[in-house]
Structure formats: C-alpha cells, structure tokens
N, C-alpha and C positions, 0 to 999 in steps of 0.2 A: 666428472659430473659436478664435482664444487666448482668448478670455474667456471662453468655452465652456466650455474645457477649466479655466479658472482658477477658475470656479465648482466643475465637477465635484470637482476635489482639495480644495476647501475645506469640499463635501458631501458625504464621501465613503460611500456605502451601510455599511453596520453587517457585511453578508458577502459576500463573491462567491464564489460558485458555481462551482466550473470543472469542466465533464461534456465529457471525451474521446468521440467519437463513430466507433464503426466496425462498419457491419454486422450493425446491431440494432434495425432495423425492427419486428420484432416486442415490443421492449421500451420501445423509449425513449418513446414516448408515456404509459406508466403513470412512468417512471421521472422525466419533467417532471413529470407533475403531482402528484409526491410531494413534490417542490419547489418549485412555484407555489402551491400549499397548504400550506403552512410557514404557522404563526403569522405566523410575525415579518414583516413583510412589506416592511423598509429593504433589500430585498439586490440585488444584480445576478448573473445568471444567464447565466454565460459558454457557451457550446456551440462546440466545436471539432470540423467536420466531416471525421475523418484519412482523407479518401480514399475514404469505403463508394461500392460499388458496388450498392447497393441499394434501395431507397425512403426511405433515413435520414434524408437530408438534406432531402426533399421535406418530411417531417412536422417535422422541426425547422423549416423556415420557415414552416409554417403555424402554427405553438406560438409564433413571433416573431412575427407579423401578431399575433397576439392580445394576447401580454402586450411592452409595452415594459422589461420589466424582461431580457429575453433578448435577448441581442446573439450576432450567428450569426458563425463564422467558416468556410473550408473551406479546406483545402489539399489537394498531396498527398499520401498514406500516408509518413506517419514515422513512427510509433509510437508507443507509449502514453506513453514520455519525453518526447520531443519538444512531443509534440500537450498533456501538464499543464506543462509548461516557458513553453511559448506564452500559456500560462491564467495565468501567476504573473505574466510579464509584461505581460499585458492587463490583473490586478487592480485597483481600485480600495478593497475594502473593509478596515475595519479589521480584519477576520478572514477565514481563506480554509478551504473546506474544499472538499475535493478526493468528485467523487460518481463512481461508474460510472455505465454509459448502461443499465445493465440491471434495477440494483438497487434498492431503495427505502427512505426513510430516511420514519419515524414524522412527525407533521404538525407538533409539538413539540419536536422535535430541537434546532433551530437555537436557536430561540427561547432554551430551555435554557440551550443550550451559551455563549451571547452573556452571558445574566446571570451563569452562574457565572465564567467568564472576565474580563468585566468587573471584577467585585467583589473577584476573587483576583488581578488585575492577572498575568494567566496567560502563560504561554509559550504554552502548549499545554495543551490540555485532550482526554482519552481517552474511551471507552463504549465498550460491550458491541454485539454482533451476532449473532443466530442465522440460521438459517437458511430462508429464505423457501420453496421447496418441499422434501420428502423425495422421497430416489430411490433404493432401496435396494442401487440396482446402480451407485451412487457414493458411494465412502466415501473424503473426504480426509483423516479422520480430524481435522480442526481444531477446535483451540478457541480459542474467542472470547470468552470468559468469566475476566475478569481482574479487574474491578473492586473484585472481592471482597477482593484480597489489601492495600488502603488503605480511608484512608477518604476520603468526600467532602469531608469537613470543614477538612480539611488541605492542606498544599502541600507538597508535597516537590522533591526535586534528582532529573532526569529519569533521571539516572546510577542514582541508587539504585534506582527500579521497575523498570528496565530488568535489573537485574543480578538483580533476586526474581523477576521472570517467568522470565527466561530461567533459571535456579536452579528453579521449580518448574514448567518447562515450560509457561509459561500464555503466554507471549510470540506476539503474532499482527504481521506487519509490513503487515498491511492499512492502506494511508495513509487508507481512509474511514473509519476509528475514530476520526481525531485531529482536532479544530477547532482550527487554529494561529493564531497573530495575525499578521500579513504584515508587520510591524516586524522578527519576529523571523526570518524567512525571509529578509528583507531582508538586516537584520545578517549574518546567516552564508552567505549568498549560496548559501543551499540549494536545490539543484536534483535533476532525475531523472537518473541516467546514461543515458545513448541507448544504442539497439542494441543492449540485451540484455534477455535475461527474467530477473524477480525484482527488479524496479529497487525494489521496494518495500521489500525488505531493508537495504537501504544509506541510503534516504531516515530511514525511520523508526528507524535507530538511529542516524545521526545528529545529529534529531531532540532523540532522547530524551538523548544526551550532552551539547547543546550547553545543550539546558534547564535554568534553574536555578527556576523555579516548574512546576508541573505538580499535576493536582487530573484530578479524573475523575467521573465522573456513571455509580451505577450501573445502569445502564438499558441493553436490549438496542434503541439507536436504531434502527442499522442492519440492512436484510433483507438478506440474501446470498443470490442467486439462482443453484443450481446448475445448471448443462445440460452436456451433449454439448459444445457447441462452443465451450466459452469457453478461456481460457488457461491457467484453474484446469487442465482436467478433458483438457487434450489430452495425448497420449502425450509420455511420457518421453523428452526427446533429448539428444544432447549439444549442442542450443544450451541448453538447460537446465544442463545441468553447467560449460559456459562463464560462464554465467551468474553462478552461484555462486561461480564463481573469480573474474570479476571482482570481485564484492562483495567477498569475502576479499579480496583482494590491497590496495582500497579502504579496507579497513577497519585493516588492516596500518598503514596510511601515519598513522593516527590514534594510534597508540602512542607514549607519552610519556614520559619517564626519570623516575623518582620519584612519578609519578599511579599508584598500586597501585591504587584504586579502578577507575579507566579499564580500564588492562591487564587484570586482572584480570576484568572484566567481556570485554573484548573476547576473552581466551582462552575465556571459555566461552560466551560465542555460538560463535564459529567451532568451537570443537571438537563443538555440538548439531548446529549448522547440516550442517557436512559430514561429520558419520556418520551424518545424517537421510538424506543425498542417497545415501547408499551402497543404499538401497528403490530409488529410480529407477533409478541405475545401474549398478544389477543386469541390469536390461532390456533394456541396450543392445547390438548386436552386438559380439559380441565382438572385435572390431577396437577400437570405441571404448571398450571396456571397459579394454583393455590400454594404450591413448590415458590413460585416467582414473586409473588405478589409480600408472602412472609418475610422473603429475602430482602426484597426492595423497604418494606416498612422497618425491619430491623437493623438493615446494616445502611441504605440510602437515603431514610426519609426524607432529609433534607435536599435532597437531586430530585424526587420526584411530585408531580403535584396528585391530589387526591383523582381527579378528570384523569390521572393516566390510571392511577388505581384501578377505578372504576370499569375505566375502556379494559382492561385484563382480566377482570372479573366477568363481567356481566354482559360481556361481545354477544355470547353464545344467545343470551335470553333476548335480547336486542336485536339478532341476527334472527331467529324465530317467531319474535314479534312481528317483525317487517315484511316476514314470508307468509303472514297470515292476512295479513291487510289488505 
C-alpha cells in the first residue's frame, strides 16, 4: 500500500475535482458528466456524499463503477465547509477546483484553465459564469462578469482585482470561478469556515489577498443553475446575517499596520458587503432585526450608512404604508 500511495504523489493527476454532494439527485448526474467529459482527461474526481437522503449517492456510485477517475466518499451531514475542507485534504492534483453537485462547467474549462496556469506559473486563475436557466420570479441580481476589467495577457497582485471588482461592484465570491494551484492552498493553509452560510466570502478574498500571480480567462466557463431549493435562493435569515458577521469579524483579524493597499481594500468590501445585507435584513422579524441593527451600530458602524440602518428598521412600516395607499 505504501508504494502505492508513493507512486500516486510522484503521478500526481494534473486537477482534482472536489463536487460536495447533498440532495441533488435530480442534478448531479448531468453535473458528472460535465466533468467526465472535460478535455483534459489527467484529473481525479473527488465526490463527497454530505449526508443526502435521497437517491444521490446511489447515482454517484454508479458514475464510480464506470469511470476510475471518481473516488466516492460519504459521511454524515456537515456542511458545504466541512464536506470541500475533506476534498482539499483528499487532493492529489497539481490544481484543485472546487464544482457544485448542480452546475455545469463547459467541456474545455479545465483543460483551459491548466495551460493558462501552467505557463503564468499562476496562483490562481478566475472566468466568467452565466446563468444556466432563466426564471423570472428569481432575480439575485448577480454578476458574474468581471473578466472584462484585465487582461488575459497579464498577471497581476490578487490584492489589486480584488480592490477594482469590489470598487466597481463586479466582485462575485463564488469559489467555482477560481482554478487554484493546491501548493498555494497548501502554503496558506486555506480552508472553508464551518457552520456558517457565505463561507465563500471569506475563502475567496482571502484567496485573492494572499495571491501574488493571478490572470483570468475571459470566457463564461461556468453554468449556475438557479432553482427553489438551493442556498442561493432560500429565504433570508438571521443565520445568513450571522453569517456575514462571522466573515466580517474573519476578515478584521487580516488588517495590518502600514499595508494601505490591504486595509484599504478590506474597508470597502465590508462596508459593500454589509449595507448589501441591509435587502435581506430588512425581512426579518422584527425581533432579529433589532438583534441586527444593535450588532451593526456596535461592532460595524463604520461599514455601514445610517439609509441601511434605517432600511432594517423600518422595512415593515414602509412596507405597510405602501399597502395602504
């Protein structure tokens, strides 16, 4: 078995794949074989079964019987942290990109993503995502479209795009944009936080700080598949707003005495970030609204303006004024 394993680190597959699995029997079969049909075909294709209660895992071992390139794993429900945390550490390949179990990435992606990476001796490499169906009675309002603002041509400091997206609002923290090199995940011992939603906010601008090569491909690889039941599109709550505050507080801890660049940047994410959230928790009953609003004046004032205040307070009486008129 050790020489097994001594072969495999000396071969190591070119990407590994790591697709979180929960309760998407209806997807993840088209969502494998958007990955099984990849060009590039050096890669291993991690699936991590978090617990579904549904036919999920039955069809991911039947996608294993077939291709040896898919190693199955299951546990119990830990969450979407946990369950790509488990995938980093299972990695083998010289690049890692992280897939949903729903979504679908063009057949040429990888392939792509490997040469331009290779050849820029890349941290991290970005693309573009549109959106796989329309549903006009779901609007996240996101954009995915950032490419535009470099060029391909180029390598920049992960620091600098980060601070121009989030400056002209084009900033997306979706981790299936990024093809990372797993040296550098390594180095910075970057992981997902557990146990909360939004973990993709913290991952990905950490990401993008720690980078000091970064290049991007301007092509929309990625399909984002909208529905009903995902985590995108579920109602507004305060673990959502906890959420957010853990990133904040996360990202606090990354401020550094004389990095103006850094700071600088890190004030205006958080000050976007949570007067963005001031839409959601607006929603909330008013119990955790008054919960949100305490937090935001005591621990964030400086991120947020009094107009988002406001809009979290006083939604409801605004919202029944309106209905009266």
């Amino acid at each position: 078995m050790f020489e097994i394993n001594k072969v495999a680190e000396m071969n190591p597959p070119k990407v590994s794949v790591i697709i979180p699995v929960y309760n998407t029997e209806e997807y993840i079969g088209e969502t494998l074989n958007s990955i099984i049909n990849q060009t590039i075909k050096d890669i291993e294709i991690i699936v991590i079964n978090d617990g579904s209660t549904d036919n999920s895992l039955h069809i991911i071992n039947e996608y294993a019987q077939r291709d040896s390139r898919i190693t199955v794993f299951t546990q119990a429900n830990q969450g979407l942290s946990l369950t790509r945390n488990k995938g980093i550490i299972e990695a083998r390949g010289e690049y890692i990109y992280f897939m949903d179990s729903d979504d679908l990435l063009e057949n040429d992606a990888l392939n792509s993503c490997y040469k331009h990476s290779t050849k820029g001796h890349l941290d991290f490499l970005f693309f573009d995502a549109e959106i796989l169906n329309s549903n006009d009675n779901i609007n996240l309002n996101i954009n995915y479209n950032r490419t535009y603002l470099i060029s391909e041509k180029t390598t920049y400091r992960g620091i600098d795009i980060l601070f121009n997206q989030v400056k002209t609002n084009s900033f997306s923290s979706s981790v299936c944009l990024n093809f990372i090199k797993r040296s550098f995940i390594e180095k910075y011992d970057l992981k997902f936080y557990p146990k909360i939603i939004h973990e993709d906010q913290l991952f990905t601008f950490l990401l993008y700080t720690y980078a000091e090569k970064v290049s991007c491909i301007p092509k929309p690889y990625f399909k984002r598949r909208v529905r009903y039941d995902s985590i995108m599109t579920q109602r507004f709550s305060l673990k959502n707003m906890n959420g957010y505050f853990t990133v904040s507080n996360e990202i606090l801890k990354h401020r550094q005495n004389g990095n103006n660049m850094l700071n600088k940047t890190i004030d205006l994410f958080l000050f976007q970030m949570l007067n963005a959230t001031s839409y959601g928790a607006s929603t909330l009953p008013f119990k955790d609204r008054i919960h949100v609003v305490k937090i935001l004046i005591f621990k964030y004032f400086r991120y947020v303006t009094v107009k988002s205040l406001l809009r979290i307070l006083l939604s409801a009486l605004l919202n029944k004024h309106k209905s009266c008129l």
